[in-house]
C-alpha positions in Angstrom: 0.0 0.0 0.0 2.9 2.8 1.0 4.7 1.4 -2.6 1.3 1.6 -4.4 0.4 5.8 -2.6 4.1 6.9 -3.6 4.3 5.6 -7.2 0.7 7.1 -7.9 2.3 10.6 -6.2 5.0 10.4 -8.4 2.7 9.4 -11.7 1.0 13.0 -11.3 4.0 14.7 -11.4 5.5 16.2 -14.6 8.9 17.0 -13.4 11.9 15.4 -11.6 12.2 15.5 -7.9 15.3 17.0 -6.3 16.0 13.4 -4.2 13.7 10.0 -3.3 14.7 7.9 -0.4 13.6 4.7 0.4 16.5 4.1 2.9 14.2 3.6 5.8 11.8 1.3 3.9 13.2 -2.2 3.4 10.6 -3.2 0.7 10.6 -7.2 -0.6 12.5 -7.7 -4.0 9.6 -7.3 -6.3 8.6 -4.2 -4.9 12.0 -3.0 -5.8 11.1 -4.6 -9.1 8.0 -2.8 -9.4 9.7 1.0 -8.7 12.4 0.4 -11.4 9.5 -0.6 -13.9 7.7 2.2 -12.9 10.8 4.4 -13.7 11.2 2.8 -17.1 8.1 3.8 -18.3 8.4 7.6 -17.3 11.8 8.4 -16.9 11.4 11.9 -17.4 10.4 12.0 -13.6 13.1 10.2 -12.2 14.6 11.8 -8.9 18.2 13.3 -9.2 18.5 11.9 -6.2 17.6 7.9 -5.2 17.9 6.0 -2.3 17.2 2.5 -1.8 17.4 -0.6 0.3 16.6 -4.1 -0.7 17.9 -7.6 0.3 19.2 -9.9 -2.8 18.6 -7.3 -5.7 21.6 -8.1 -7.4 21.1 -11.7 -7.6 18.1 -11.5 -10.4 19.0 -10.4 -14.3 15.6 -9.0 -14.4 16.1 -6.2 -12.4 19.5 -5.5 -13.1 19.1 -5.2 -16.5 15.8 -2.9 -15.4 18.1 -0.5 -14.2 20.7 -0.4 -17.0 17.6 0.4 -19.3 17.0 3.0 -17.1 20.2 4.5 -16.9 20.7 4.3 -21.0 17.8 6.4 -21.3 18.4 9.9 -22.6 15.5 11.2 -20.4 17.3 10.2 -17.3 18.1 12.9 -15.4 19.5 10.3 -12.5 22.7 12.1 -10.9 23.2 9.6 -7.5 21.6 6.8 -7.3 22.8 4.4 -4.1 20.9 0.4 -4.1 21.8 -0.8 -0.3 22.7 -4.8 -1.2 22.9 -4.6 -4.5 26.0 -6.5 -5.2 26.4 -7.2 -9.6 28.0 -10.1 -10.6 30.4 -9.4 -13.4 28.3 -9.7 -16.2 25.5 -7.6 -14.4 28.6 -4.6 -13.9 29.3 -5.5 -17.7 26.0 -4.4 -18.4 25.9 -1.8 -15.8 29.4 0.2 -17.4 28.2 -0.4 -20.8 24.7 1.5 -20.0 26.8 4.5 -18.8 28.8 5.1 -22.1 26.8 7.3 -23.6 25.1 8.5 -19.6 26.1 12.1 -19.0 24.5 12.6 -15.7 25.2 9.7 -13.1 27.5 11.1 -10.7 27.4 8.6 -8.2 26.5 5.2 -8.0 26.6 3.2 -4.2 26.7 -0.2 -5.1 28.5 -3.5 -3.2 31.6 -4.0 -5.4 32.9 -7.1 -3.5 31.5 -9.7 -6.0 33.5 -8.1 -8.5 36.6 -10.0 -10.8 39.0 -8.6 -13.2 36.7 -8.8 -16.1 34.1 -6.4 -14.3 37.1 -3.9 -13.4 38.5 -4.2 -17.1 35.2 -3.1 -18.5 34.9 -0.5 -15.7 38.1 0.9 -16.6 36.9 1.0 -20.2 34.7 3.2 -19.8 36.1 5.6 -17.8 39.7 5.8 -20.1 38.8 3.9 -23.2 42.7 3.9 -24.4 42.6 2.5 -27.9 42.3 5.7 -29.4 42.8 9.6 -29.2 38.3 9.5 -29.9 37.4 6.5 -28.0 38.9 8.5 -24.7 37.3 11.6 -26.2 34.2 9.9 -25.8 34.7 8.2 -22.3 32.7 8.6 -19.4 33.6 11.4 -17.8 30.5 12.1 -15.4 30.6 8.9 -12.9 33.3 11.0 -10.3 32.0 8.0 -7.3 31.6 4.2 -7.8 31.0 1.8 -5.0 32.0 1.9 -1.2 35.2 0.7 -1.3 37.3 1.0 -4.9 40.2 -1.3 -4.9 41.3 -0.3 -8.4 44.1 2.2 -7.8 43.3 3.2 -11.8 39.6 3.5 -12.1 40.3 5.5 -8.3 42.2 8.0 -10.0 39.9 8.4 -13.4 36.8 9.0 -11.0 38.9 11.1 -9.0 39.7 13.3 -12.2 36.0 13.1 -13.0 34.8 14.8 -9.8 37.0 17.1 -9.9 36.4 19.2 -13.5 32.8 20.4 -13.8 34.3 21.6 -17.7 34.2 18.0 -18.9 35.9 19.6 -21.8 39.3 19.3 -19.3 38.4 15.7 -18.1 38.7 14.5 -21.4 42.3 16.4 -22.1 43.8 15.7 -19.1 43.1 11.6 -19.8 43.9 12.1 -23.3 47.5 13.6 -22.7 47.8 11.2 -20.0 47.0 8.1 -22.0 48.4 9.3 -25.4 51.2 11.8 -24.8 52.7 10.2 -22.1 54.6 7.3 -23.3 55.2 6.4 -26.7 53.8 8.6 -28.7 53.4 8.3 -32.1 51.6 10.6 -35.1 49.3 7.5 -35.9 47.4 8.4 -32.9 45.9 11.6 -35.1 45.0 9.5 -38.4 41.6 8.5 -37.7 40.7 12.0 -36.4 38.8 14.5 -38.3 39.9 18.0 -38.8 37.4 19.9 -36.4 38.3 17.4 -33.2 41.7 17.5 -33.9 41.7 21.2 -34.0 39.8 21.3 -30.7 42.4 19.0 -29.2 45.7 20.7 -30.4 43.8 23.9 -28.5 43.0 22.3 -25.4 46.2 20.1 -24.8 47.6 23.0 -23.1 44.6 22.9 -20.7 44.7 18.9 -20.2 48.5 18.9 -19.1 47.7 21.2 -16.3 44.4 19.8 -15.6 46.2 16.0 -15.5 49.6 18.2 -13.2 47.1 19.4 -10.9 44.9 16.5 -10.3 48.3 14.0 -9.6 49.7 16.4 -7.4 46.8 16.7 -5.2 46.6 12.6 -5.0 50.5 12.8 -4.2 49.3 15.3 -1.2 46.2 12.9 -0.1 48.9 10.4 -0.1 51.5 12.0 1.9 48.7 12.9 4.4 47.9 9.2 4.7 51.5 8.2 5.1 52.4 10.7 7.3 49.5 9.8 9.7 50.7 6.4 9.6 54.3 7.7 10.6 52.7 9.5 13.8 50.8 6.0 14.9 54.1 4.8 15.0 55.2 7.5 16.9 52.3 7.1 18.9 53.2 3.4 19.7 56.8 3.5 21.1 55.8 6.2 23.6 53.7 3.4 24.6 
């Protein structure tokens, strides 16, 4: 009955809402089911903002494979959306990274990572930095800026650092580009399959991307140092003991 009142609130609506939670409301695993349907059939009214909890989501394709609709949609306006024990398998985060390639508005997305294998972190990396050319990282992700509670991946840690940090997505995409393609070994093939407009656009923002890619390293190397110097005073802390 509280499911049924809330999705026929929402039905009237003809805009987004700001943020829906649902944290407090431990509904069974079809009624979690039935809110994502819901969603998919008018998701032009899709909260910014949604919270839910459920027990053994991940563990059916149906609904999985619900949300990845959902999040391909161009309608959806979705920015954080966090799924209490949802925990993909890695063909469900397969599914999950290939529905935000071309999403331009998930900024965050709680899920339990824990089930995860190299295959799921490849494709995640993927599509954050896709590296096999100067346009496929053009046209990476570079929205998702938090993924998960805990990210184990010291690479996909820094690309979604680099994404929350640039609201001009324009300098997410340099900074990975010089970082991926300017580097290392470099070489003028990297330009051949580029047309004359992007490639004009690039040679004007490279500038940009170094210091964007500079700044966003040295302020891990600080977050770093902070954590190893804390360490150093536990020790310190220990032999006064």
């Amino acid at each position: 009955p509280l499911l049924r009142r809330i999705m026929t609130g929402l039905a009237n609506r003809s805009s987004p809402l700001e943020n829906l939670s649902m944290s407090h409301c431990e509904f069974e695993d079809h009624c979690v089911e039935g809110i994502f349907s819901f969603f998919k059939d008018k998701p032009e009214i899709l909260p910014r903002k949604l919270t839910l909890v459920s027990h053994g989501i991940g563990h059916d394709d149906d609904r999985c494979s619900i949300m990845t609709r959902l999040l391909m949609c161009q309608a959806c306006s979705l920015e954080d959306l966090t799924i209490s024990e949802l925990a993909p398998s890695d063909d469900e985060m397969v599914d999950i990274a290939t529905a935000l390639e071309r999403n331009t508005t998930l900024k965050r997305l709680m899920i339990d990572l824990t089930n995860l294998k190299m295959r799921a972190y490849d494709r995640i990396r993927l599509l954050l930095c896709d590296t096999k050319n100067i346009i496929a990282t053009y046209n990476s992700n570079h929205t998702l800026g938090v993924l998960g509670y805990e990210m184990r991946d010291s690479k996909i840690s820094s690309y979604l650092k680099l994404n929350k940090k640039y609201s001009d997505k324009r300098l997410v995409a340099a900074a990975k580009i010089i970082n991926v393609h300017f580097a290392h070994n470099f070489h003028l093939e990297n330009f051949d399959t580029m047309k004359s407009q992007l490639l004009a656009q690039l040679v004007s923002f490279v500038n940009l991307g170094f210091r964007a890619w500079e700044e966003a390293v040295d302020e891990e190397s600080k977050e770093n140092g902070d954590e190893d110097e804390g360490d150093e005073d536990e020790g310190d802390e220990d032999e006064g003991d």
